[in-house]
N, CA, C and O atoms as CSV, one atom per row, in Angstrom:
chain,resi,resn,atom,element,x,y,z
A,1,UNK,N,N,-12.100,-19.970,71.793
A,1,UNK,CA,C,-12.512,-20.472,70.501
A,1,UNK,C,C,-12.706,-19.344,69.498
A,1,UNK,O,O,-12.352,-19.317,68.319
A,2,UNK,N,N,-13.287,-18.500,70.151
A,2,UNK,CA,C,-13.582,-17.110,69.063
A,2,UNK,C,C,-12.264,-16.651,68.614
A,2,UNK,O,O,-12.021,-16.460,67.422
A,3,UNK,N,N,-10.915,-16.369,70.099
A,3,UNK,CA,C,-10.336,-16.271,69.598
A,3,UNK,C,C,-9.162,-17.075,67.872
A,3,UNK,O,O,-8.493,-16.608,66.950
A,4,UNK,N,N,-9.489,-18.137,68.266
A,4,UNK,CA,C,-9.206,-18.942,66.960
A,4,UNK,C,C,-9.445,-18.550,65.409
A,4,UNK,O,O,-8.732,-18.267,64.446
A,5,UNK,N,N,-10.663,-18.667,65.646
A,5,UNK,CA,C,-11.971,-17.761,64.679
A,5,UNK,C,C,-11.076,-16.454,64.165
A,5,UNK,O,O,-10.859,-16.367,62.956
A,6,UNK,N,N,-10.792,-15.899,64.657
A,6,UNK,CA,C,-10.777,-14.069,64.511
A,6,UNK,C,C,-9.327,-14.593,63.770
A,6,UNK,O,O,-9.306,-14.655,62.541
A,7,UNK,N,N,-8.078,-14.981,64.589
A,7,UNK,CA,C,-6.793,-14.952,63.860
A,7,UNK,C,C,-6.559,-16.011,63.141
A,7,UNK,O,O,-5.379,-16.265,62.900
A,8,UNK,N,N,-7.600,-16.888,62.620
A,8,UNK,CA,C,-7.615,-17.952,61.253
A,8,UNK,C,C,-7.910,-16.774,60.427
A,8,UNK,O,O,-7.174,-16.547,59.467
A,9,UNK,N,N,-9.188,-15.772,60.760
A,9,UNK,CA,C,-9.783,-14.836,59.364
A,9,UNK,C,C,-8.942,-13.790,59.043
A,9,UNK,O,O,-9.084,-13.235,57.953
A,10,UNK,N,N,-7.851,-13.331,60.034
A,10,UNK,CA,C,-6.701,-12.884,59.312
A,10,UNK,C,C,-5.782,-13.167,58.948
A,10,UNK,O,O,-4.966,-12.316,58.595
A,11,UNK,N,N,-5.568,-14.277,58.890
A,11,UNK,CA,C,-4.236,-15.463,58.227
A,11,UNK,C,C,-4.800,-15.395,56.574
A,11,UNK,O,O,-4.145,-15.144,55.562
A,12,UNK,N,N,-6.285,-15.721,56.717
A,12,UNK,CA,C,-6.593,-15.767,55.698
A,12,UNK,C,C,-6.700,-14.454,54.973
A,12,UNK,O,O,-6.577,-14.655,53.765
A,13,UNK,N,N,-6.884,-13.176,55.261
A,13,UNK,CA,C,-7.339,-11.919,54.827
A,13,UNK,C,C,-5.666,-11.556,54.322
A,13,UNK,O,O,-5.353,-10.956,53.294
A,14,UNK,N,N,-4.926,-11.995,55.154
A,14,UNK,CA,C,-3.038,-11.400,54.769
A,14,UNK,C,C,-2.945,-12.308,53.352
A,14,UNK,O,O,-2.850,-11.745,52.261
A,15,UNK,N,N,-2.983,-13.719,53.482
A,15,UNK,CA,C,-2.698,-14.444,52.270
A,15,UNK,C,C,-3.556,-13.752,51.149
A,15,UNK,O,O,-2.934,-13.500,50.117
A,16,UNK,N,N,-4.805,-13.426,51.185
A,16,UNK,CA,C,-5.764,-13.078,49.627
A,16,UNK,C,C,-4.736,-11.767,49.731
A,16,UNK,O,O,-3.755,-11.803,48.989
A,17,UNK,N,N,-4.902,-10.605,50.614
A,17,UNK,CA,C,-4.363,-9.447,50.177
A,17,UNK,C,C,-2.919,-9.047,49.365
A,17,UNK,O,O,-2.725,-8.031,48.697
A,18,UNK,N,N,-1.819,-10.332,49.670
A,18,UNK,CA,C,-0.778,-10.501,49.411
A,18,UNK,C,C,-0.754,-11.166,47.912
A,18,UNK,O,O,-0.036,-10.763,46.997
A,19,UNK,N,N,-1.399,-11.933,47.858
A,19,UNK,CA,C,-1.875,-12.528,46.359
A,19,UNK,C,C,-2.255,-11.379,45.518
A,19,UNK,O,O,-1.455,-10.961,44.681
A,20,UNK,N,N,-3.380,-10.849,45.668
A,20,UNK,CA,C,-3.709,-9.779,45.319
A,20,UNK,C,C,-2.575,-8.406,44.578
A,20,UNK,O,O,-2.370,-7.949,43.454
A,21,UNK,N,N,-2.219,-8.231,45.559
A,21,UNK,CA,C,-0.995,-7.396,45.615
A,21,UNK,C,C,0.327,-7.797,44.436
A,21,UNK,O,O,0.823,-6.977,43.663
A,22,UNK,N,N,0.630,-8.935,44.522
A,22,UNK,CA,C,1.323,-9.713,43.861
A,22,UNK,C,C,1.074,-9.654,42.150
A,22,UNK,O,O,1.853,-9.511,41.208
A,23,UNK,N,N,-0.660,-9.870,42.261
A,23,UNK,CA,C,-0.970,-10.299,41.304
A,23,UNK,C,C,-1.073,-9.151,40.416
A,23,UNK,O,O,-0.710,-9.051,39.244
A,24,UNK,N,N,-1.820,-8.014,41.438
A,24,UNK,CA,C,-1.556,-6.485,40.624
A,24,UNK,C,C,-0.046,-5.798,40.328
A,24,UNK,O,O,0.203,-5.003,39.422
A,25,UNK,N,N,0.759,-6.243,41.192
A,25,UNK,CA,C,1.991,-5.753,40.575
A,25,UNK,C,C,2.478,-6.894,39.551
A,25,UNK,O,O,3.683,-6.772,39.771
A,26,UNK,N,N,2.412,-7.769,38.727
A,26,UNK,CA,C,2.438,-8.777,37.976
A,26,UNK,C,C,1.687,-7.864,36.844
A,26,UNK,O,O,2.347,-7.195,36.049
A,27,UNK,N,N,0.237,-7.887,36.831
A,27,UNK,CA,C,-0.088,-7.198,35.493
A,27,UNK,C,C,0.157,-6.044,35.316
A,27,UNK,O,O,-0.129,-5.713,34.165
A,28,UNK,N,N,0.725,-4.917,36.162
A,28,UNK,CA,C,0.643,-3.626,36.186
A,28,UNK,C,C,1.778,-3.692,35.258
A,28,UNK,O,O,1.711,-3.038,34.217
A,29,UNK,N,N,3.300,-4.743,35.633
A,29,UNK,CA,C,4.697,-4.663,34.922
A,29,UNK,C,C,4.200,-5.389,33.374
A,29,UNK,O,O,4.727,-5.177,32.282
A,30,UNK,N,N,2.970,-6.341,33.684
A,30,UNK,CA,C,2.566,-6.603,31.544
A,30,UNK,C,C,2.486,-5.364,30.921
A,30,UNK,O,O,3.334,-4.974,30.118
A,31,UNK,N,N,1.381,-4.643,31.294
A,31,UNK,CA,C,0.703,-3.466,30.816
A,31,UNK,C,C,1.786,-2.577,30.259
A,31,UNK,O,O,1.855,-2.057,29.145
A,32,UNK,N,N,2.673,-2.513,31.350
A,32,UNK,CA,C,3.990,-0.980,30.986
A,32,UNK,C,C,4.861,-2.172,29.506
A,32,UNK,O,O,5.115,-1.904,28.332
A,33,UNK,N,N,4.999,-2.992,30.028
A,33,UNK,CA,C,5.963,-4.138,28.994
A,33,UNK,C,C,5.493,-3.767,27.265
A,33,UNK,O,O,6.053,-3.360,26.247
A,34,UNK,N,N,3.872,-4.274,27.772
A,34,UNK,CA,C,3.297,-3.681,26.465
A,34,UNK,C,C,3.490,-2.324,25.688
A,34,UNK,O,O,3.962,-2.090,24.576
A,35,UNK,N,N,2.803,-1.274,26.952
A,35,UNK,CA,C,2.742,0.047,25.865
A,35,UNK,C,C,4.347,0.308,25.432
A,35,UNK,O,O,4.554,0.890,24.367
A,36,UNK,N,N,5.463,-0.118,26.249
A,36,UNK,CA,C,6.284,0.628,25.638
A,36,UNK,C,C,6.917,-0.053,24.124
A,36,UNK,O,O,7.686,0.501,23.339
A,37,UNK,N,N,6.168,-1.754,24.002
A,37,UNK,CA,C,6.979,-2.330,22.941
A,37,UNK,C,C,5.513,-1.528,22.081
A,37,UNK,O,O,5.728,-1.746,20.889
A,38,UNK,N,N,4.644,-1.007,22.161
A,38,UNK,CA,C,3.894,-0.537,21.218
A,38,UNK,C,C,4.269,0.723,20.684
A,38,UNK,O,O,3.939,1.125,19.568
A,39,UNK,N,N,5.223,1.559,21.806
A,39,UNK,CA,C,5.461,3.120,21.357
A,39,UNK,C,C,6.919,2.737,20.659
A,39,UNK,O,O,7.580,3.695,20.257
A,40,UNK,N,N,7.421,1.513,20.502
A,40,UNK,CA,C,9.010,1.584,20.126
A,40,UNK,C,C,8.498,0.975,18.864
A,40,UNK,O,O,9.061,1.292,17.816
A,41,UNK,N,N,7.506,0.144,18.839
A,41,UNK,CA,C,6.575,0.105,17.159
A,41,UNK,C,C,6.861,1.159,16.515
A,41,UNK,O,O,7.710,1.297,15.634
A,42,UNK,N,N,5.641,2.460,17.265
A,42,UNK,CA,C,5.390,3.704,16.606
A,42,UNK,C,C,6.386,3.995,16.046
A,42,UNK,O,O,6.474,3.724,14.848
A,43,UNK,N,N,7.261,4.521,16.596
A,43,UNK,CA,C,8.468,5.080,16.730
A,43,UNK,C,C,9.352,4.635,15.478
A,43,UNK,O,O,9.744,5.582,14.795
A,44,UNK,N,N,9.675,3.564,15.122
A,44,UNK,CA,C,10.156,2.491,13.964
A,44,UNK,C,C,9.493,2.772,13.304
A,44,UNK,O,O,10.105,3.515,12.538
A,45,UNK,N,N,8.128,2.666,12.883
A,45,UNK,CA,C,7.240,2.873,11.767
A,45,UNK,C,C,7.444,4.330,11.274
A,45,UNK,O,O,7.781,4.730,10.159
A,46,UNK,N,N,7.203,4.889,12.202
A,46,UNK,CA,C,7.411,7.081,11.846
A,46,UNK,C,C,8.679,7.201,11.128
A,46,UNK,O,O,8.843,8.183,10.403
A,47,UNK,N,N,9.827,6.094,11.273
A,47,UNK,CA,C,11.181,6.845,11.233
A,47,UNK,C,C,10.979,6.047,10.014
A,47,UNK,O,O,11.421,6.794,9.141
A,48,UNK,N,N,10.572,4.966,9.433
A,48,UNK,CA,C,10.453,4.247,7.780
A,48,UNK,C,C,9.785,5.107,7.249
A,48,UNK,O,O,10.605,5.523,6.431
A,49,UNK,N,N,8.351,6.053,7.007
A,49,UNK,CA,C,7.832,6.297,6.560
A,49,UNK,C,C,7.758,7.798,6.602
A,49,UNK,O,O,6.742,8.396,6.250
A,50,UNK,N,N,8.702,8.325,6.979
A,50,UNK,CA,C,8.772,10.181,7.393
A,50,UNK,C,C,9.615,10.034,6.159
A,50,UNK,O,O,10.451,9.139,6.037
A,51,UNK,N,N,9.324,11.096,5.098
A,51,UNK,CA,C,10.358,10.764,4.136
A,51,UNK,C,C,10.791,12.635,4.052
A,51,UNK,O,O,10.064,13.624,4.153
A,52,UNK,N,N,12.573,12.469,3.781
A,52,UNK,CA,C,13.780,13.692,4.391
A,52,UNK,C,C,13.212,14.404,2.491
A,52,UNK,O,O,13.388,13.760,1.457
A,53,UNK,N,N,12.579,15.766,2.562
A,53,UNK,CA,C,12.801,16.459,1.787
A,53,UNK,C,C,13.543,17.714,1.517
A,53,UNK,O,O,13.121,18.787,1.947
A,54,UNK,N,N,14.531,17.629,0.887
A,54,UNK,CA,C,15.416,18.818,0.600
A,54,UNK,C,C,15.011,19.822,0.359
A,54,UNK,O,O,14.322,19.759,-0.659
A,55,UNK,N,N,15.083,21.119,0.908
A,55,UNK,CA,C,14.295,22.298,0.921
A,55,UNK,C,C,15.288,23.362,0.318
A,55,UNK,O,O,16.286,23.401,1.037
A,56,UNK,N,N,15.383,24.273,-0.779
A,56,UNK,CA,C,16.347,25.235,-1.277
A,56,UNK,C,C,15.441,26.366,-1.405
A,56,UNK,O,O,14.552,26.295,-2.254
A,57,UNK,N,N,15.557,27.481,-0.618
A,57,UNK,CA,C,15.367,28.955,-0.605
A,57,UNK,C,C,16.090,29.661,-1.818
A,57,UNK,O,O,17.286,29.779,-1.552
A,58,UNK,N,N,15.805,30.113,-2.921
A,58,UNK,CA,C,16.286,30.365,-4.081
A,58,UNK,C,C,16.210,32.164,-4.337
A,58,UNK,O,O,16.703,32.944,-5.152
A,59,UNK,N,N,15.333,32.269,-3.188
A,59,UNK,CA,C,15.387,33.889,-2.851
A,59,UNK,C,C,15.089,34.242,-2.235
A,59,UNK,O,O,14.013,34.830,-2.128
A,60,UNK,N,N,16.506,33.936,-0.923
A,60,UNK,CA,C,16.358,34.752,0.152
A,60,UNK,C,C,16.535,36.015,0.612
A,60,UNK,O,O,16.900,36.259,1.762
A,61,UNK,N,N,16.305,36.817,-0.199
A,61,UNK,CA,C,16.347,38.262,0.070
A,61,UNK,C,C,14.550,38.858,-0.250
A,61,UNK,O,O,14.140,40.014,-0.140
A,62,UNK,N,N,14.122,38.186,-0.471
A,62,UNK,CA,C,12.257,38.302,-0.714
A,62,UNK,C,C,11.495,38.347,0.272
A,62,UNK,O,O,11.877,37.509,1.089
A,63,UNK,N,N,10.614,38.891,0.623
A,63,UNK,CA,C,9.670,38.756,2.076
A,63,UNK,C,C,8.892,37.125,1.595
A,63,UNK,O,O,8.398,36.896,0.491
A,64,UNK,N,N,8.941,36.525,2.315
A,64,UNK,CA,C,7.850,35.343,2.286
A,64,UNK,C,C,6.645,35.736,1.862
A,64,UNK,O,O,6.448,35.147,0.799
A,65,UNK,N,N,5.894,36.298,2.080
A,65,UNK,CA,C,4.369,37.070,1.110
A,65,UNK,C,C,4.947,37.325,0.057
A,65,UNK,O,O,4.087,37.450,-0.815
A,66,UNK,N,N,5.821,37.455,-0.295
A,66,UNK,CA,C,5.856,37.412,-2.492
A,66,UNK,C,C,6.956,35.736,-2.724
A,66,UNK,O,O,7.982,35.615,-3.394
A,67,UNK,N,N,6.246,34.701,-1.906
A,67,UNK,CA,C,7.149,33.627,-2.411
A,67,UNK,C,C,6.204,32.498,-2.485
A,67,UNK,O,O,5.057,32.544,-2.040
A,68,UNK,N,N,6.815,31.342,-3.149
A,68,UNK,CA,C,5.404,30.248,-3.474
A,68,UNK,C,C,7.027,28.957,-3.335
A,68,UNK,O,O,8.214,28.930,-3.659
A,69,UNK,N,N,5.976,28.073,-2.624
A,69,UNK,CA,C,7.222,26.828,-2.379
A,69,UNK,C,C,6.516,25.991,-3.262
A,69,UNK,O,O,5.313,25.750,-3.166
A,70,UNK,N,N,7.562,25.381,-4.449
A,70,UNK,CA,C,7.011,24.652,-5.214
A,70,UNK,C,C,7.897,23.396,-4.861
A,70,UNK,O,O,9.061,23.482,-4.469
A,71,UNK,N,N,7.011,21.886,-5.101
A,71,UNK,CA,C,7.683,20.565,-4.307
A,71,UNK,C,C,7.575,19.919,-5.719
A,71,UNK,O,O,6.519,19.850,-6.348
A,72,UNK,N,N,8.718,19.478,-6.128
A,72,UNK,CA,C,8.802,18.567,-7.102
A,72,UNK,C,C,9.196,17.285,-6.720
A,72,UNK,O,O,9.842,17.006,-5.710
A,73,UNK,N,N,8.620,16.222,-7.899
A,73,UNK,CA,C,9.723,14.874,-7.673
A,73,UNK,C,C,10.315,14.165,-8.978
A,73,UNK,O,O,9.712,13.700,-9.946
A,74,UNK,N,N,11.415,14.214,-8.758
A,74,UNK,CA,C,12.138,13.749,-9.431
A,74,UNK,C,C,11.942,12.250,-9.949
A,74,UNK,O,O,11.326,11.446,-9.250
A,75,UNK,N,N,12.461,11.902,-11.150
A,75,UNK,CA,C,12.075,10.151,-11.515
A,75,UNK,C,C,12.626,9.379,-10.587
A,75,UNK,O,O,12.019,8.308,-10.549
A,76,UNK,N,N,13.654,9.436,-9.680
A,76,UNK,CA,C,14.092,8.718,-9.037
A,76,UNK,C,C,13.072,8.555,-7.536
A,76,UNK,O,O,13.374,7.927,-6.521
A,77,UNK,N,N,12.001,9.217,-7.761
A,77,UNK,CA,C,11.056,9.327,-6.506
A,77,UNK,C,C,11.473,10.507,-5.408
A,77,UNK,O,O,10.479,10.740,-4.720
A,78,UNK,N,N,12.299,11.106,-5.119
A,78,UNK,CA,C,12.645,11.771,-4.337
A,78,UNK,C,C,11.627,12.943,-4.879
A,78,UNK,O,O,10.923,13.058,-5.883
A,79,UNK,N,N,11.931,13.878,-3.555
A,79,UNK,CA,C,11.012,15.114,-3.609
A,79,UNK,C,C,12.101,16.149,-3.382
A,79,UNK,O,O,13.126,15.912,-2.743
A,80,UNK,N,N,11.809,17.305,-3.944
A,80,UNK,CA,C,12.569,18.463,-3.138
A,80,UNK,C,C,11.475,19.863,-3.224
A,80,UNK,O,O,10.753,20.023,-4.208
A,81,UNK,N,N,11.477,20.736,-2.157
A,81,UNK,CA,C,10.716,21.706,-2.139
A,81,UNK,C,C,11.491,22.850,-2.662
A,81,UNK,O,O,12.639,22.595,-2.296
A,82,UNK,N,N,11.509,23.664,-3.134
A,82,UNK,CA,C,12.212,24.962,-3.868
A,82,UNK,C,C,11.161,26.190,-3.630
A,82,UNK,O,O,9.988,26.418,-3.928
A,83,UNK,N,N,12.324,26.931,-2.858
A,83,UNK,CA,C,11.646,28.574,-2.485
A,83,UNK,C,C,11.817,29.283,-3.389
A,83,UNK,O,O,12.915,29.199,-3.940
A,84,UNK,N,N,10.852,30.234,-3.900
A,84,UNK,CA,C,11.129,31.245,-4.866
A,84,UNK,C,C,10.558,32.420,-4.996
A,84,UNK,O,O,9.458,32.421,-4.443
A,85,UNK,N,N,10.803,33.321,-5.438
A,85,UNK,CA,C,9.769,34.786,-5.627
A,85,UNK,C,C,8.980,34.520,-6.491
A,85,UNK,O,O,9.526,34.024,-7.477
A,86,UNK,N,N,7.461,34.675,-6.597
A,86,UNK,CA,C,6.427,34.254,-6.989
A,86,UNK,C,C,6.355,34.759,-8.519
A,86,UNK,O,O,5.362,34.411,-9.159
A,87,UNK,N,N,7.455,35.651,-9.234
A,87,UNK,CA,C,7.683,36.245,-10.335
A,87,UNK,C,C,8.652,35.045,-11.685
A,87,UNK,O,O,8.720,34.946,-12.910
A,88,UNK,N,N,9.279,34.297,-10.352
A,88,UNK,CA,C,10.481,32.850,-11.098
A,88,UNK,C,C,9.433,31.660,-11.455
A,88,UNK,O,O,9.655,30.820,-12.328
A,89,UNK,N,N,8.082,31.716,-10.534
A,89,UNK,CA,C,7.898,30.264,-10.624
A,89,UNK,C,C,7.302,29.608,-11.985
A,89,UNK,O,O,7.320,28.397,-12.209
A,90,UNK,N,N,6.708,30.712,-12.966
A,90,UNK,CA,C,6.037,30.314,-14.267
A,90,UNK,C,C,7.739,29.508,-14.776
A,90,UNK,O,O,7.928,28.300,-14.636
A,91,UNK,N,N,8.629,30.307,-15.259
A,91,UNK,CA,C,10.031,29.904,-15.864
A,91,UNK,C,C,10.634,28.804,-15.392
A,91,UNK,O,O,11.088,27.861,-16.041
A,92,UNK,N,N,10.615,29.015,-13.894
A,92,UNK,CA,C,11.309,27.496,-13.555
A,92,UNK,C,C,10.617,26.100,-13.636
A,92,UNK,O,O,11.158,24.999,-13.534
A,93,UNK,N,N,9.201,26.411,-13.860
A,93,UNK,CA,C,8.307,24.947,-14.174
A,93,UNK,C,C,8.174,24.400,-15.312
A,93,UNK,O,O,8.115,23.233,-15.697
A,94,UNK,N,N,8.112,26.014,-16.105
A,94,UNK,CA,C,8.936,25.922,-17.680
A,94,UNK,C,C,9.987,24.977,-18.033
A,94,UNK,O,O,9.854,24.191,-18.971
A,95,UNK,N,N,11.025,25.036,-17.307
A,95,UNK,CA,C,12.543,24.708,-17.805
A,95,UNK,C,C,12.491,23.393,-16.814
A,95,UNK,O,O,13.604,23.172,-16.338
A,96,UNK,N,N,11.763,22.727,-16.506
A,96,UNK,CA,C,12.078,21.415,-15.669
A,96,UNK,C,C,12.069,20.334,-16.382
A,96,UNK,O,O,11.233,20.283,-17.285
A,97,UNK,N,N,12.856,19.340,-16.208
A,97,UNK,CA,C,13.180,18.008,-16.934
A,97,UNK,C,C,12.276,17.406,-16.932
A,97,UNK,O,O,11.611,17.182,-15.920
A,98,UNK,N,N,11.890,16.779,-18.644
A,98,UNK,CA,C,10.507,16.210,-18.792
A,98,UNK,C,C,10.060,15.195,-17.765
A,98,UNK,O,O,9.029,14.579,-18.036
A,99,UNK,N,N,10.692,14.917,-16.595
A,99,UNK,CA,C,10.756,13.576,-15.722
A,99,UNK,C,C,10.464,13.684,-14.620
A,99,UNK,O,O,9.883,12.853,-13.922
A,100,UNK,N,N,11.064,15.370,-14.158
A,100,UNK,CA,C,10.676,15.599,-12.998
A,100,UNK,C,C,9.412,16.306,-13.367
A,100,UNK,O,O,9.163,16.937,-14.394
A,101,UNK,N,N,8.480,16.016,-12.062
A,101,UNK,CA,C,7.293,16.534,-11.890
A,101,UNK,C,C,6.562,17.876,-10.860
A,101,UNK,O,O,6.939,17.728,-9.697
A,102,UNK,N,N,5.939,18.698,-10.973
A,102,UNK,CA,C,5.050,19.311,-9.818
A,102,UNK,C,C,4.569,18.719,-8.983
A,102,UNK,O,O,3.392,18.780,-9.339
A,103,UNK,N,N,4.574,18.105,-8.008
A,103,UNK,CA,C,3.844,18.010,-7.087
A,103,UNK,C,C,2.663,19.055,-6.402
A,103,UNK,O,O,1.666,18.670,-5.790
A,104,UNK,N,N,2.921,20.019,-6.583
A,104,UNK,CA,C,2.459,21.269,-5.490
A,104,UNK,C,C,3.296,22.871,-5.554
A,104,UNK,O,O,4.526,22.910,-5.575
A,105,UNK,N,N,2.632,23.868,-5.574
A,105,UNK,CA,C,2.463,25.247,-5.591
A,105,UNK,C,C,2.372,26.037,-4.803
A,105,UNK,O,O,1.727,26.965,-5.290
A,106,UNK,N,N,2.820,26.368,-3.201
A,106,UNK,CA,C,2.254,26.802,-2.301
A,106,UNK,C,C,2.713,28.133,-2.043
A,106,UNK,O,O,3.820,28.380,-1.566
A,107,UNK,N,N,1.575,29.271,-2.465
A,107,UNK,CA,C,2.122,30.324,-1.670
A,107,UNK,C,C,2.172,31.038,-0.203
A,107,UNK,O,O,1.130,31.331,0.384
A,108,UNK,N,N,3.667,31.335,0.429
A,108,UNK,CA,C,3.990,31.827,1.507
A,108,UNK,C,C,2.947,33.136,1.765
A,108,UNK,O,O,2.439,33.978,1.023
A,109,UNK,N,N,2.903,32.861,3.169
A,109,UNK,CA,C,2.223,33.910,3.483
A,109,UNK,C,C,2.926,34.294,4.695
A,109,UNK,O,O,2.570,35.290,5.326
């Protein structure tokens, strides 16, 4: 009779463990399902909102310590950054089309 007892409570202990098992490999494959439709979100969102600015070195023969990157934008919204020797940049902000704008001044170091 005991014996009965003993291999009913592992009939029963295989079925929960197998469920179990089942059930954790079931949510373990949600979980991965999820993060990766969340990183292919990211990923989509970064690539709409990273915006491509055109960068022109205007004097590359200058050490970077005598240069200032100035970022303009144009009326059409675009941006472009422009390298220069820190001696050009009064003149060239001077001579810019009433439309395009400064954004920013940065000197290289």
């Amino acid at each position: 009779m005991r014996e009965k007892n003993i291999n009913g409570f592992l009939n029963v202990l295989v079925i929960i463990l197998t469920v179990a098992v089942l059930f954790l490999a079931g949510f373990t494959f949600f979980l991965l399902k999820k993060v990766n439709t969340v990183k292919t979100f990211k990923s989509s969102v970064n690539s709409q909102i990273t915006p491509t600015m055109k960068m022109t070195d205007m004097s590359p023969n200058v050490p970077n310590d005598q240069k200032t990157a100035v970022v303009i934008m144009h009326s059409d919204s675009s941006r472009e950054e422009i390298i220069m020797a820190n001696t050009l940049v009064d003149s060239y902000v001077k001579n810019l089309d009433a439309d395009t704008k400064v954004i920013s001044e940065t000197p290289l170091k």
